[in-house]
C-alpha positions as a Markdown table, in Angstrom:
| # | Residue | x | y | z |
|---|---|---|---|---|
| 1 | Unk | 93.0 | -23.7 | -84.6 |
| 2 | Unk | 94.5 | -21.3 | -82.3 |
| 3 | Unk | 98.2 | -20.3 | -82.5 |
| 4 | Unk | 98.7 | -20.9 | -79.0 |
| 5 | Unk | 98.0 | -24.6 | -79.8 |
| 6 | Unk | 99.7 | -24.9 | -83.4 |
| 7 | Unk | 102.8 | -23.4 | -81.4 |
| 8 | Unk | 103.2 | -25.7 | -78.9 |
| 9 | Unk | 101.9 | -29.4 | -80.8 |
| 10 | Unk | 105.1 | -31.2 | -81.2 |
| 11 | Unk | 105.4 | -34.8 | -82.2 |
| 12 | Unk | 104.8 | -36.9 | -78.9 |
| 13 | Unk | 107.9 | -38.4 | -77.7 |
| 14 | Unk | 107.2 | -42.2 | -77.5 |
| 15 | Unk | 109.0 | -42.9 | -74.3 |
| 16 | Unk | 109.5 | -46.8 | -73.8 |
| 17 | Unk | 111.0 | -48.3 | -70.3 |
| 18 | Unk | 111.3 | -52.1 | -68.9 |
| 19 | Unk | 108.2 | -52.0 | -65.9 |
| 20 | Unk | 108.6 | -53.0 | -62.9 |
| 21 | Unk | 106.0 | -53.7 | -60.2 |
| 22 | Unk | 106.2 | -50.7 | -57.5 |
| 23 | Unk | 104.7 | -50.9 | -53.7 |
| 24 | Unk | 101.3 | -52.7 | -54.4 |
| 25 | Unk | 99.5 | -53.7 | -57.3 |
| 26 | Unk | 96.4 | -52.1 | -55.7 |
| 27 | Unk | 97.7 | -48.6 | -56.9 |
| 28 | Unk | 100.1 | -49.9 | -59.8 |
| 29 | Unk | 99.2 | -51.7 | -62.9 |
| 30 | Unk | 102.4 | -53.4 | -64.9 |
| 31 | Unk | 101.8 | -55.5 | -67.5 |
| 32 | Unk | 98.3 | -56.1 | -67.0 |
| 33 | Unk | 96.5 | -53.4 | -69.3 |
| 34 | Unk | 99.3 | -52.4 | -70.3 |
| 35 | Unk | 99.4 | -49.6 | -72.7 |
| 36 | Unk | 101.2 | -46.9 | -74.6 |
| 37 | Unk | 100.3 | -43.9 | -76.8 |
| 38 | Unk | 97.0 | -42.5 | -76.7 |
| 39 | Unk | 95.8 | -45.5 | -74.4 |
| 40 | Unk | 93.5 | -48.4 | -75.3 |
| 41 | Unk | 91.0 | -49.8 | -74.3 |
| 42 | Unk | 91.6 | -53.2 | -72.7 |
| 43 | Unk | 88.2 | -55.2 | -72.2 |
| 44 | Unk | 87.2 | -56.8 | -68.8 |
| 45 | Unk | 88.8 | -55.8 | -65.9 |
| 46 | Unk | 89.1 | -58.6 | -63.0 |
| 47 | Unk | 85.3 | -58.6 | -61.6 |
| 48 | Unk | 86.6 | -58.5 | -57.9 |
| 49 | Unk | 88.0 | -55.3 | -58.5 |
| 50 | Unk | 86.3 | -52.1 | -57.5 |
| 51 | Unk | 85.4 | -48.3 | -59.1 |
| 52 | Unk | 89.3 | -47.8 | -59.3 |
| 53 | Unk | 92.0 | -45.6 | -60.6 |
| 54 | Unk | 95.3 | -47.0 | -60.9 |
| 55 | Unk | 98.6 | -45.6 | -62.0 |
| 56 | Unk | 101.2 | -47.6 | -64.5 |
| 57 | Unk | 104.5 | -48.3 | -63.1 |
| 58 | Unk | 107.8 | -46.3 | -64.8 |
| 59 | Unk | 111.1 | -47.3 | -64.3 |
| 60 | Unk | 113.3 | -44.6 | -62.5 |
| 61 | Unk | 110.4 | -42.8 | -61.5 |
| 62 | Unk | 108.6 | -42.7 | -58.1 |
| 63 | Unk | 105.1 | -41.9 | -57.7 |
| 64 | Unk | 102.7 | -43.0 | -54.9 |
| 65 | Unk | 98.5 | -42.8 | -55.4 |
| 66 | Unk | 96.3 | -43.0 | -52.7 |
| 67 | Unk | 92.6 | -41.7 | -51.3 |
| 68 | Unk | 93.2 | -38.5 | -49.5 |
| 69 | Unk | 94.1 | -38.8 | -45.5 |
| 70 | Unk | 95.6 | -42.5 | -45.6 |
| 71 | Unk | 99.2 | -42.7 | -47.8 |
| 72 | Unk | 98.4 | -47.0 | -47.8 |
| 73 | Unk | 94.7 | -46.7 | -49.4 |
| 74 | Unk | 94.0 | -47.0 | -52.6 |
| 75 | Unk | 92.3 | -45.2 | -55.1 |
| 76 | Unk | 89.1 | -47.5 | -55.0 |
| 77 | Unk | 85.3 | -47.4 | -54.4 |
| 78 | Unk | 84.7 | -50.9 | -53.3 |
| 79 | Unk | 82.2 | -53.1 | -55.4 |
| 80 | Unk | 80.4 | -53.6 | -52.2 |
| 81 | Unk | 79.7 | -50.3 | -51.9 |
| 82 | Unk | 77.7 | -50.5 | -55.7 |
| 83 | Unk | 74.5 | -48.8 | -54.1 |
| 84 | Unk | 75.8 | -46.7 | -51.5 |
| 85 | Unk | 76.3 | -43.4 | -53.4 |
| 86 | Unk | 79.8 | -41.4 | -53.0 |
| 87 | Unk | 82.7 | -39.7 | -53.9 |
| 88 | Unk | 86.1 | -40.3 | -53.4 |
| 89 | Unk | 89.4 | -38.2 | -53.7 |
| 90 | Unk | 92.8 | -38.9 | -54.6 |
| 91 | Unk | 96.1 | -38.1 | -55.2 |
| 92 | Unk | 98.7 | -38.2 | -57.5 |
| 93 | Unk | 101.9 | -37.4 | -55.9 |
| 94 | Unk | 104.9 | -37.0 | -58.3 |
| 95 | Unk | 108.6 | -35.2 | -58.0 |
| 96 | Unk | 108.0 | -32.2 | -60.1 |
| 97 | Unk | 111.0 | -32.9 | -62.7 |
| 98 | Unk | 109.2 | -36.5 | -62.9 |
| 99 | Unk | 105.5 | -34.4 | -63.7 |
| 100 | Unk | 107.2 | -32.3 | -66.2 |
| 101 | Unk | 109.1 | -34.7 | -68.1 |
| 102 | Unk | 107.3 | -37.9 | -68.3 |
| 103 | Unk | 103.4 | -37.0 | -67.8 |
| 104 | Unk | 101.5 | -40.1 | -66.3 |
| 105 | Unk | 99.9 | -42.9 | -67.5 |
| 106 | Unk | 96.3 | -44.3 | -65.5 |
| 107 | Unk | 93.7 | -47.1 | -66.1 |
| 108 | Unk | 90.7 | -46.9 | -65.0 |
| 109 | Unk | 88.5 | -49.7 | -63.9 |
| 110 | Unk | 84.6 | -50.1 | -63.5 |
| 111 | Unk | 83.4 | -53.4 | -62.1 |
| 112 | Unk | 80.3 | -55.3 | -63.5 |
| 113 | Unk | 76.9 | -53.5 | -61.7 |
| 114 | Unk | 78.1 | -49.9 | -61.2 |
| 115 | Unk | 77.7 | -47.7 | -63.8 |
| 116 | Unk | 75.1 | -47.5 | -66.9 |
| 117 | Unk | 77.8 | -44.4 | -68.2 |
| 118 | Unk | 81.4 | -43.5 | -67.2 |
| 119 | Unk | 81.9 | -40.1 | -67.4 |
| 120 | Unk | 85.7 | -38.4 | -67.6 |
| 121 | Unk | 86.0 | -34.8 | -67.2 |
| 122 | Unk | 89.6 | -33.5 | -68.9 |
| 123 | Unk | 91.9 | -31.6 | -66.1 |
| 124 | Unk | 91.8 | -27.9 | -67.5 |
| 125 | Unk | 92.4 | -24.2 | -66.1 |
| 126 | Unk | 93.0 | -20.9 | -67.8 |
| 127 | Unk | 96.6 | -19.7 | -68.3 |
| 128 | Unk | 95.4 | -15.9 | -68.1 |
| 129 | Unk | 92.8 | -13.7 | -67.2 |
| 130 | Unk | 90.0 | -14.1 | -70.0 |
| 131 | Unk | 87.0 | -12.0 | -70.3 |
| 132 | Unk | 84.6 | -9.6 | -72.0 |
| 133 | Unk | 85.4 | -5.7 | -72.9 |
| 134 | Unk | 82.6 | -3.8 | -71.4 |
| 135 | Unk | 79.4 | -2.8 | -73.1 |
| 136 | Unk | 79.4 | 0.6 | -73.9 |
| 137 | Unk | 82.1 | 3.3 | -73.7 |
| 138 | Unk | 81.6 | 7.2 | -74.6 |
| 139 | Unk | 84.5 | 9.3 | -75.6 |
| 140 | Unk | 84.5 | 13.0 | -76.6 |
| 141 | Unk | 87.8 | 13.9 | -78.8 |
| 142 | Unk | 88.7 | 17.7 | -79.1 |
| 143 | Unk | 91.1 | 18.7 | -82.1 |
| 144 | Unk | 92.8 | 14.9 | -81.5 |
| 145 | Unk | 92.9 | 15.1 | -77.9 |
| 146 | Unk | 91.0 | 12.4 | -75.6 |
| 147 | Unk | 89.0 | 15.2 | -73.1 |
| 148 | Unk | 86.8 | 12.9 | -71.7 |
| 149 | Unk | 85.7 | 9.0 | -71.4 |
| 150 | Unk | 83.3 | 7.3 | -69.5 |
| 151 | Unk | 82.5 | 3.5 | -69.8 |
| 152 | Unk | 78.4 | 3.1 | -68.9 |
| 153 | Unk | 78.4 | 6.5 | -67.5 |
| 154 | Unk | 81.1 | 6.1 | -65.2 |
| 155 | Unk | 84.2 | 8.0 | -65.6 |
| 156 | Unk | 87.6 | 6.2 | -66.1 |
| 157 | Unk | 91.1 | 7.4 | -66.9 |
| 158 | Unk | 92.4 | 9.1 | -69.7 |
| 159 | Unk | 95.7 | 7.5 | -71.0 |
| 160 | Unk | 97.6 | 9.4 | -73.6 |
| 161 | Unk | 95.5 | 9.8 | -77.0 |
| 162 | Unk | 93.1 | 6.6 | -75.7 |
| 163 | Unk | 90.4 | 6.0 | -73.3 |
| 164 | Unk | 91.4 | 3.5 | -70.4 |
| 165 | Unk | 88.1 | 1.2 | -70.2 |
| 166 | Unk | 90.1 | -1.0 | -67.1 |
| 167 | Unk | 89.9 | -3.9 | -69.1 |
| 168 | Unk | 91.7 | -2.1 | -72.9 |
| 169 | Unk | 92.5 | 0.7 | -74.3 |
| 170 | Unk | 90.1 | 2.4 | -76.7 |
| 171 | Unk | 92.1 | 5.2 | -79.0 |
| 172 | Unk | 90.3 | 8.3 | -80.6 |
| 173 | Unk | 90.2 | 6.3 | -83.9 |
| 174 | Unk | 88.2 | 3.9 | -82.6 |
| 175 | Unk | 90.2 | 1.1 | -82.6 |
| 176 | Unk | 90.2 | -1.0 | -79.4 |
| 177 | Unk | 92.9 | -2.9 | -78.0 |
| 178 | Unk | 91.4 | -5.6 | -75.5 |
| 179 | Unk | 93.4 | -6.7 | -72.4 |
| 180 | Unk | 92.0 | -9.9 | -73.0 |
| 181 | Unk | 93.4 | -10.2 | -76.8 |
| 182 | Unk | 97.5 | -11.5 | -75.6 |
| 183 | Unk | 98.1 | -11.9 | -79.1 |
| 184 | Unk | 98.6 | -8.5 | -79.9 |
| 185 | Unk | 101.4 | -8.6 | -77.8 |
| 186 | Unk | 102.9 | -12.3 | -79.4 |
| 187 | Unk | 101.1 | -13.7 | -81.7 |
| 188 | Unk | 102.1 | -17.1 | -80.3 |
| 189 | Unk | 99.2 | -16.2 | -78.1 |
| 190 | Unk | 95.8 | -16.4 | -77.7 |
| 191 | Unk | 92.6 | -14.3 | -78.1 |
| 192 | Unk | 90.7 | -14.5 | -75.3 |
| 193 | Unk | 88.4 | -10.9 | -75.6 |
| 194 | Unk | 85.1 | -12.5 | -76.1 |
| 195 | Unk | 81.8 | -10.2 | -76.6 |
| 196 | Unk | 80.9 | -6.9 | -78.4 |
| 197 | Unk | 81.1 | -3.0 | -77.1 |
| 198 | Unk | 79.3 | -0.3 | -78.3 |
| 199 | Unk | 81.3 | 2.6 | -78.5 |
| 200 | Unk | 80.0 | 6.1 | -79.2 |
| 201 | Unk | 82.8 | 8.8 | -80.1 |
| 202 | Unk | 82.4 | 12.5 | -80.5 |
| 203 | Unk | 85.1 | 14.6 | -82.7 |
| 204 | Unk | 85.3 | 17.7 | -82.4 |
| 205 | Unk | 87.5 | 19.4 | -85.3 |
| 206 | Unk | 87.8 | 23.2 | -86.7 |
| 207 | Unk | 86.0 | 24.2 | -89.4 |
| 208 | Unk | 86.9 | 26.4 | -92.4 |
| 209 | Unk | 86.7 | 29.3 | -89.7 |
| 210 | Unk | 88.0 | 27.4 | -87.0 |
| 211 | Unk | 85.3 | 26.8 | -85.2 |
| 212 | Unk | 85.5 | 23.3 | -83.6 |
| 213 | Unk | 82.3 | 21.1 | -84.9 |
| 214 | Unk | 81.5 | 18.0 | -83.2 |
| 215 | Unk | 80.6 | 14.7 | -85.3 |
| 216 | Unk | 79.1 | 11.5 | -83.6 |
| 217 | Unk | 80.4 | 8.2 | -84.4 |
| 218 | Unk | 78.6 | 5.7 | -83.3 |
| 219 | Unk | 79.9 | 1.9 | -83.8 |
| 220 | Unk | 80.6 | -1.5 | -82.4 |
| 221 | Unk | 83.7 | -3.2 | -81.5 |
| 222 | Unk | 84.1 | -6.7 | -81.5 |
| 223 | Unk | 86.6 | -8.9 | -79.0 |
| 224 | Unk | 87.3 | -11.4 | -81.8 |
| 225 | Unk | 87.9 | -13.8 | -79.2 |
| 226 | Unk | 86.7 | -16.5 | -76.8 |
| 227 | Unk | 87.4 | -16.8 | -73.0 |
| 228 | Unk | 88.0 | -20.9 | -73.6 |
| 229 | Unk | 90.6 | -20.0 | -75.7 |
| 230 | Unk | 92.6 | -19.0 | -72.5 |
| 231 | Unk | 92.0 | -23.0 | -71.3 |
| 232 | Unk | 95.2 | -25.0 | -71.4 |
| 233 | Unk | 95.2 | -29.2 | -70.7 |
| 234 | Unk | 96.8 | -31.7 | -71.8 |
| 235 | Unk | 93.8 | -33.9 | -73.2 |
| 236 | Unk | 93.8 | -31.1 | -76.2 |
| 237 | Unk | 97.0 | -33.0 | -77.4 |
| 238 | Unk | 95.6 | -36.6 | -76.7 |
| 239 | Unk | 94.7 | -37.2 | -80.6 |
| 240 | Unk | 91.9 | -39.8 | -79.5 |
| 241 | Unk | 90.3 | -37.4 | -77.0 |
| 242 | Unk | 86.9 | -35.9 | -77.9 |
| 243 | Unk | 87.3 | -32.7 | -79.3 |
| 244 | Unk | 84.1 | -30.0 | -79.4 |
| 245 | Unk | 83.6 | -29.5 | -83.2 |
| 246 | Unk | 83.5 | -25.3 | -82.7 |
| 247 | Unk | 85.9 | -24.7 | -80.6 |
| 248 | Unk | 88.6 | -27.7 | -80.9 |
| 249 | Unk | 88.7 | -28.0 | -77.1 |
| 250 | Unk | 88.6 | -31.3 | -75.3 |
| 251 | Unk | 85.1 | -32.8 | -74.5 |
| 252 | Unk | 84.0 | -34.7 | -71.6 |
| 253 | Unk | 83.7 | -38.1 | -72.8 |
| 254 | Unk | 81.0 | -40.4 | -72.2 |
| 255 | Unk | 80.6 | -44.3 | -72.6 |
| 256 | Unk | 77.2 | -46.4 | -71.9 |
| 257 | Unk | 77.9 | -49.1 | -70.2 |
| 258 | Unk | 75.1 | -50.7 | -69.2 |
| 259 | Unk | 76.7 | -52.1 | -66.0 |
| 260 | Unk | 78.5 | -54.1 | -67.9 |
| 261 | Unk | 82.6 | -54.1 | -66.5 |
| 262 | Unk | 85.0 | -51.7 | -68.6 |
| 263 | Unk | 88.8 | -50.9 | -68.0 |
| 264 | Unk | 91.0 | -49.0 | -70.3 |
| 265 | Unk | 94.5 | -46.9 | -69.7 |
| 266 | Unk | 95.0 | -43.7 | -71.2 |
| 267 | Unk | 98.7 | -42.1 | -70.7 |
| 268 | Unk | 98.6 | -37.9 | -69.8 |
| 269 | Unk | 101.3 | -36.2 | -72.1 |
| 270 | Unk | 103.6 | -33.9 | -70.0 |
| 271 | Unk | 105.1 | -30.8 | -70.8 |
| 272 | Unk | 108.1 | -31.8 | -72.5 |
| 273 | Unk | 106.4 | -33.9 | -74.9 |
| 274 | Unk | 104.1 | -30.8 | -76.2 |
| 275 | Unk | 106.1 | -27.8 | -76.1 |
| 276 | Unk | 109.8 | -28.9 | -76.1 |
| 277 | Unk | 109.9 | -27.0 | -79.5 |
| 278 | Unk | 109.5 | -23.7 | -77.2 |
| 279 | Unk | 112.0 | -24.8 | -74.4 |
| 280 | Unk | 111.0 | -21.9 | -71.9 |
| 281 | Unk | 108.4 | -23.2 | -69.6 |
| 282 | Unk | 109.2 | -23.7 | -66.4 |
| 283 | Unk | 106.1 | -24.4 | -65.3 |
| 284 | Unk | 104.3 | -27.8 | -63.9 |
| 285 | Unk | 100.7 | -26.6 | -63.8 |
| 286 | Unk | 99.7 | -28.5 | -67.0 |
| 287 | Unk | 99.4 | -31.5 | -65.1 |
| 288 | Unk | 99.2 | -30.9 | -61.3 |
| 289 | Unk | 96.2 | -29.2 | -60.3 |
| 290 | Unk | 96.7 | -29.8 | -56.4 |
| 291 | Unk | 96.2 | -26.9 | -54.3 |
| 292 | Unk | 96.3 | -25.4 | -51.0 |
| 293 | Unk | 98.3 | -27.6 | -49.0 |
| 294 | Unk | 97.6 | -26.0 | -46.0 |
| 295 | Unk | 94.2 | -26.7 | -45.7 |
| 296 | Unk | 95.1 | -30.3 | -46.8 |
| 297 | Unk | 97.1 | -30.4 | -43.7 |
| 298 | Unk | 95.0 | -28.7 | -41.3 |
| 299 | Unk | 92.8 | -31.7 | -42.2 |
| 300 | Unk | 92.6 | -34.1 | -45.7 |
| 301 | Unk | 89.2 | -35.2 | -45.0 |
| 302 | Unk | 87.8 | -31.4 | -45.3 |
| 303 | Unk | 90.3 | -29.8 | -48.1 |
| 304 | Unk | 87.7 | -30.2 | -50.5 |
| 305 | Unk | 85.6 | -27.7 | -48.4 |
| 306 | Unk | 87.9 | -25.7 | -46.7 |
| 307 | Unk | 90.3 | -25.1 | -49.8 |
| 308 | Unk | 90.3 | -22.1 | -51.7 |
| 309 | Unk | 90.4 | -22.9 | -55.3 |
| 310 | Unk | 93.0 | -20.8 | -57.4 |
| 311 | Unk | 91.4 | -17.8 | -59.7 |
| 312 | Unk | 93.2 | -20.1 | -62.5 |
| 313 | Unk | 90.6 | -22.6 | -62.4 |
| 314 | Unk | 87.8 | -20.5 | -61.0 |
| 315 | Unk | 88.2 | -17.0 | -62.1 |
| 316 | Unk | 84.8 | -15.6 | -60.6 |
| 317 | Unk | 85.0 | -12.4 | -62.9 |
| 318 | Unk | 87.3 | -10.7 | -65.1 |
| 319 | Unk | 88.7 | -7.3 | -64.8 |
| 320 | Unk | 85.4 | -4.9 | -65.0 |
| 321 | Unk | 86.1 | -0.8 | -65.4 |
| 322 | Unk | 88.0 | -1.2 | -62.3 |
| 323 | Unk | 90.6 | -3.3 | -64.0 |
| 324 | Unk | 91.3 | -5.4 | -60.6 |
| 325 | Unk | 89.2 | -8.0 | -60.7 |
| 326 | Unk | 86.8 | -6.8 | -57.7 |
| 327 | Unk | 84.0 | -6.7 | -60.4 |
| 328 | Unk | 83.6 | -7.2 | -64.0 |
| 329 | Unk | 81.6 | -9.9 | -66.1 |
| 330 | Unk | 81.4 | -13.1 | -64.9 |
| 331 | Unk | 83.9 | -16.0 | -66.1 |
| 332 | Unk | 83.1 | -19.9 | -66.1 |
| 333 | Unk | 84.9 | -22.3 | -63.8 |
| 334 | Unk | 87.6 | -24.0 | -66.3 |
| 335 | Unk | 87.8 | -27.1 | -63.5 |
| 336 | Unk | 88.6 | -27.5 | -59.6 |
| 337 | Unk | 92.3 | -28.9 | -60.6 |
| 338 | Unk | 91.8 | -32.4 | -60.6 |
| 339 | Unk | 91.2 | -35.4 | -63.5 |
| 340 | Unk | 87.3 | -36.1 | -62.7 |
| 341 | Unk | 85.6 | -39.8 | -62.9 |
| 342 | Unk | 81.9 | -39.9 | -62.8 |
| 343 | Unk | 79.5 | -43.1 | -62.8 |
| 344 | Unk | 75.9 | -41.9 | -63.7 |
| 345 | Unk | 73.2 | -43.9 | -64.0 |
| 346 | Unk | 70.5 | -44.4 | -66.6 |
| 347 | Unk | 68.9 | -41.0 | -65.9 |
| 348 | Unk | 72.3 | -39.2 | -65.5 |
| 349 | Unk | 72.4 | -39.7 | -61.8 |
| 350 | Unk | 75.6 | -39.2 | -60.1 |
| 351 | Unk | 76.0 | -42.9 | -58.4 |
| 352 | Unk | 80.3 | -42.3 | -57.5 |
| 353 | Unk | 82.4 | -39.7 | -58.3 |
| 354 | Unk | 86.5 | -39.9 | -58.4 |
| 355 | Unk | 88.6 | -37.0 | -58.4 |
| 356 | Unk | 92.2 | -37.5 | -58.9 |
| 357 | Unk | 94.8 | -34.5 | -58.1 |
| 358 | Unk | 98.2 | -34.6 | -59.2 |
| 359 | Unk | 100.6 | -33.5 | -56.1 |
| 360 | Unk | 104.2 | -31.9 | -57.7 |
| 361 | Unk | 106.9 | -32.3 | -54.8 |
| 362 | Unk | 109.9 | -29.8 | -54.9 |
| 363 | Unk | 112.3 | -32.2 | -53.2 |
| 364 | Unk | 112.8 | -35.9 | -52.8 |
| 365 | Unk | 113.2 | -35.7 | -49.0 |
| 366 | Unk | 109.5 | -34.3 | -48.3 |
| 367 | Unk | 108.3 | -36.7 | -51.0 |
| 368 | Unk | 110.0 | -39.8 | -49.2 |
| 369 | Unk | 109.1 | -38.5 | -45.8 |
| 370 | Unk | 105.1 | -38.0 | -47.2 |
| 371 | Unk | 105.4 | -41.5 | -48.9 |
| 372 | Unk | 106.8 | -43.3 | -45.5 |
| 373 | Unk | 104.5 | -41.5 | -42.7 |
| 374 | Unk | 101.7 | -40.1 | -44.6 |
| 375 | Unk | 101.5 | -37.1 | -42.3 |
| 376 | Unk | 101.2 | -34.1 | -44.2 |
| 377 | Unk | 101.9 | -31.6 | -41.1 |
| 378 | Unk | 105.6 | -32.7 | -41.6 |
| 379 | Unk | 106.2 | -32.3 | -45.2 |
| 380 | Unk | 106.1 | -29.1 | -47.3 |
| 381 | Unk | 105.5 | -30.4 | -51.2 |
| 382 | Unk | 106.3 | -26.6 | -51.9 |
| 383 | Unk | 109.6 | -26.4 | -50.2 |
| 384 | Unk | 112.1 | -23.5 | -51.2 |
| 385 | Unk | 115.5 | -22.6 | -50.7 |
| 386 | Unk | 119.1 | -23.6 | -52.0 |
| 387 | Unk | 119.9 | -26.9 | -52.7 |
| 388 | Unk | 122.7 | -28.1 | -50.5 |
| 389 | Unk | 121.3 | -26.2 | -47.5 |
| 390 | Unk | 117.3 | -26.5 | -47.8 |
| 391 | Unk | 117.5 | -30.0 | -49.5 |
| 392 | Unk | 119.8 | -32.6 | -50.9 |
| 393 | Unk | 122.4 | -31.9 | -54.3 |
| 394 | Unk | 126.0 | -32.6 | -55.3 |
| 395 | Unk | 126.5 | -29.0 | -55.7 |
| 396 | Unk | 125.0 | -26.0 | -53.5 |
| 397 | Unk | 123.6 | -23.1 | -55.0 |
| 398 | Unk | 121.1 | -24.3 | -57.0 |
| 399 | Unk | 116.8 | -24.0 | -56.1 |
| 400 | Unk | 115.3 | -26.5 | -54.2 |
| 401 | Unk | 112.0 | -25.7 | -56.6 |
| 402 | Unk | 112.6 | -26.3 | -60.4 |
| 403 | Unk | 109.3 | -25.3 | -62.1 |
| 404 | Unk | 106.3 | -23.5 | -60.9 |
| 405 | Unk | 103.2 | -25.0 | -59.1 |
| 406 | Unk | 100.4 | -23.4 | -58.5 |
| 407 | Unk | 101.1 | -23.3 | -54.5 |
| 408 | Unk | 104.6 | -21.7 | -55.9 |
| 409 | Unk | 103.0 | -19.0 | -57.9 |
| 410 | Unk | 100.2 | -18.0 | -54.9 |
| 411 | Unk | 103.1 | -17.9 | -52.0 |
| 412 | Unk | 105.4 | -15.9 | -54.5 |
| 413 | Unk | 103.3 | -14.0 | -56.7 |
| 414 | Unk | 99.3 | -13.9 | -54.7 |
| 415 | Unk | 100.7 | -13.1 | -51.1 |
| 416 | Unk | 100.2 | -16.2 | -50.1 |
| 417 | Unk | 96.0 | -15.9 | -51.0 |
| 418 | Unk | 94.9 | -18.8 | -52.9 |
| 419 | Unk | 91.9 | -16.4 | -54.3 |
| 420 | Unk | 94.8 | -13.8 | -56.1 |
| 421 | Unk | 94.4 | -13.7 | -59.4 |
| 422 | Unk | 97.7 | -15.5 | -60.8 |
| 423 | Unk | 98.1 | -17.0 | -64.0 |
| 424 | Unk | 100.6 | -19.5 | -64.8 |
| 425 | Unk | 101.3 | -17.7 | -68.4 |
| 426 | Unk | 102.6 | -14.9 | -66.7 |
| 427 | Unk | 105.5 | -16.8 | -65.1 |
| 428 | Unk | 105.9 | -19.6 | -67.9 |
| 429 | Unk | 110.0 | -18.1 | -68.7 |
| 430 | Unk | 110.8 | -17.3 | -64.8 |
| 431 | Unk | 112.6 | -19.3 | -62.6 |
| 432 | Unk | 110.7 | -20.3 | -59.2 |
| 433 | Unk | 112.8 | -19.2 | -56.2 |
C-alpha cells in the first residue's frame, strides 16, 4: 500500500445525530433506509419510486439535492420513463465547512423493470501531475562536467552536474530523479513516475597521460511508479468498497439485478474523518467535484457540454521535454468530478445514467439565496473576501472562503482557465483568500 494512503487512514469517526425530516422526502431519506457506517444494503425500495438518488437528512446541517436547472426537482428518473433512454444530472450542494467535516451519506434506489445491472463509478481525480519520464535521453560527461544532453535527439537544458529532461533531472551518475516520484521530496507521498527510459551516457575521463577517453554507458531507468497512484477519493477508505487486487484502488462496482428493485445507502467519508491525524488540509476537493460555475450559469441545461473539465480530473498529458504540459505522454481521465450511477442492461447497454456533483458554497448567504430562488446568475458558490464585509461573521477579518475548491484553486492559482494545470496537493497547507 502506498504511504500516501497508510498516512492519511485514520479510524472513521462514527458521527451519530437525532434526524430530522428536511424540505421533501423526495430528496431526503430519514429513517427509512436508514444507515450508518460503510452503508447497507436495505432490500425493496417502494415500487412507485423511480431511478433515484437521495440524500440522508443531518441535524445542523443544510444541504439541498436537485437535477440541474430546477432547485425543486429531484434527483429521479421517473419509472415511467423505464424505456426511454437518458441521463440525468444533479447536484449536491453543501456549505464547505459542512463538506469537509461531515462527508455525506446517499441511497440509491432502482425500481422494479429498469436495470439488469447497477453500475457505480467512485468520484476520483489526481492530486498532482502524474506521468511517464521520457524514453530515451543521451548525455556526454567531460571530466565530471554535464557538456551536453539531448532527450530523443532534441536538445534540453543543462542544470548544474545533471541533465534537465523537462519532466526530472538525470545526473552524470546515472541516477534519475523523476518529477513525477513526490516522495523523494516527503515520503508521505506518492510515486507517480510510471514507465522505463533508456539512457545512454558517455564519460569522458583522462587517462594515465591525460588524455580524456570516452566510455559508453548504456542503461535503463525505471519510474518505480504508477500514474493512479496520484488518484485520491474517498471510496479508497470505504472498507466495503471494491478494491482492484494490484493496485488497491477503488473499483467500479457492479450488481445484476435482473430488473428486480434494489435500494441501499452508502455514507461518503469526509476529510476530517480520514486525515485528521495530519490536520493541514485545507482543502474540499475530496468530495466536491463541481466545476465551472460559470458555464453552469450561463445555462445548467448545457454545462455538461460547455464546461471545461479541470486538468485534475482530466489531465490530457503530462509534462513532455517541454516540462509545461503543452505535450508529453498521454494521461487517463481519473473522472469528470461527479459520483456516477449507470443502469445497463443485459448486454451492457447504457439504459440511464445519473451523475451526482457535489456543489461546496463559501458562504451561507449565496447558499440560502441559491436554495430559495434557484437562479444561479445571482449567487457566487465561490465567493471571496472578508467576513464581516463580503459575508456574514461575529467578528470581521476573517475569509469568507475556508478551504479550497476546485473553482478556488483555477480563479487563484490557473488565471481563471479551468484547463490550467492545478493540482489540489499543491495547495493542501495554504489558506484560500
Amino acid at each position: 500500500m502506498r504511504h500516501i494512503r497508510t498516512l492519511w487512514i485514520a479510524s472513521l469517526l462514527v458521527i451519530t445525530s437525532a434526524l430530522t425530516a428536511c424540505k421533501t422526502e423526495s430528496n431526503y431519506f430519514v429513517d427509512e433506509n436508514a444507515s450508518g457506517g460503510d452503508g447497507t444494503d436495505n432490500g425493496a425500495p417502494t415500487t412507485a419510486t423511480g431511478f433515484r438518488v437521495r440524500l440522508k437528512a443531518k441535524t445542523g446541517v443544510e444541504s439541498f439535492l436537485h437535477k440541474f436547472g430546477d432547485v425543486n426537482a429531484p434527483c429521479e428518473i421517473a419509472k415511467a420513463d423505464a424505456n426511454n433512454p437518458g441521463e440525468m444530472y444533479c447536484m449536491l450542494n453543501m456549505m464547505e465547512y459542512d463538506v469537509w467535516f461531515h462527508g455525506f451519506e446517499y441511497e440509491l434506489n432502482v425500481p422494479e423493470g429498469f436495470c439488469h445491472y447497477i453500475e457505480e463509478r467512485p468520484y476520483q481525480y489526481y492530486i498532482a501531475p502524474p506521468g511517464k519520464p521520457p524514453e530515451s535521453v543521451e548525455m556526454v560527461v567531460n571530466n565530471g562536467v554535464v557538456t551536453s544532453c539531448q532527450v530523443g535527439g532534441v536538445p534540453v537544458p543543462i542544470q548544474g552536474l545533471a541533465c534537465n529532461t523537462g519532466e526530472g533531472l538525470l545526473y552524470a551518475n546515472g541516477s534519475f530523479n523523476c518529477a513525477y516520484n513526490y516522495s523523494l521530496a516527503d515520503a508521505r507521498l506518492p510515486n507517480c513516475c510510471e514507465g522505463r527510459m533508456n539512457t545512454t551516457i558517455t564519460t569522458y575521463t583522462p587517462n594515465d597521460q591525460g588524455v580524456l577517453v570516452g566510455v559508453i554507458q548504456i542503461s535503463e531507468v525505471v519510474g518505480g511508479g504508477l500514474m493512479e497512484n496520484c488518484y485520491d477519493t474517498p471510496h479508497f477508505y470505504i472498507t466495503t468498497w471494491p478494491k482492484y487486487s494490484t493496485t488497491g484502488l477503488p473499483a467500479t462496482s457492479y450488481l445484476e439485478l435482473a430488473n428486480q428493485t434494489y435500494t441501499r445507502t452508502q455514507k461518503i467519508p469526509s476529510e476530517y474523518d480520514v486525515r485528521a491525524e495530519r490536520g493541514v488540509t485545507k482543502s474540499v476537493t475530496f468530495l466536491a467535484g463541481f466545476h465551472d460555475w460559470a458555464a453552469y450559469a450561463a445555462d445548467p441545461l448545457t454545462w455538461p457540454s460547455t464546461r471545461t473539465i479541470p486538468r485534475s480530473f482530466a489531465p490530457v498529458n503530462d509534462r513532455g521535454i517541454a516540462g509545461d504540459f503543452s505535450s508529453g505522454s498521454a494521461v487517463d481521465a481519473a473522472g469528470d468530478g461527479s459520483y456516477q450511477f449507470s443502469c445497463l442492461g443485459p448486454a451492457g447497454e447504457l439504459r440511464h445514467r445519473i451523475r451526482l456533483y457535489l456543489n461546496e458554497w463559501n458562504t451561507v448567504e449565496d447558499f440560502q439565496a441559491f436554495r430559495q430562488d434557484g437562479d444561479p446568475t445571482a449567487v457566487d458558490p465561490n465567493r471571496t473576501g472578508l467576513a464581516g464585509v463580503n459575508c456574514a461573521a461575529v467578528n470581521t477579518g476573517l475569509k469568507c472562503n475556508t478551504y479550497w475548491g476546485f473553482d478556488d484553486l483555477i480563479t487563484r492559482h490557473g488565471a481563471g482557465d479551468p484547463g490550467a494545470y492545478v493540482f489540489p496537493a499543491s495547495y493542501w497547507t495554504d489558506t484560500p483568500d
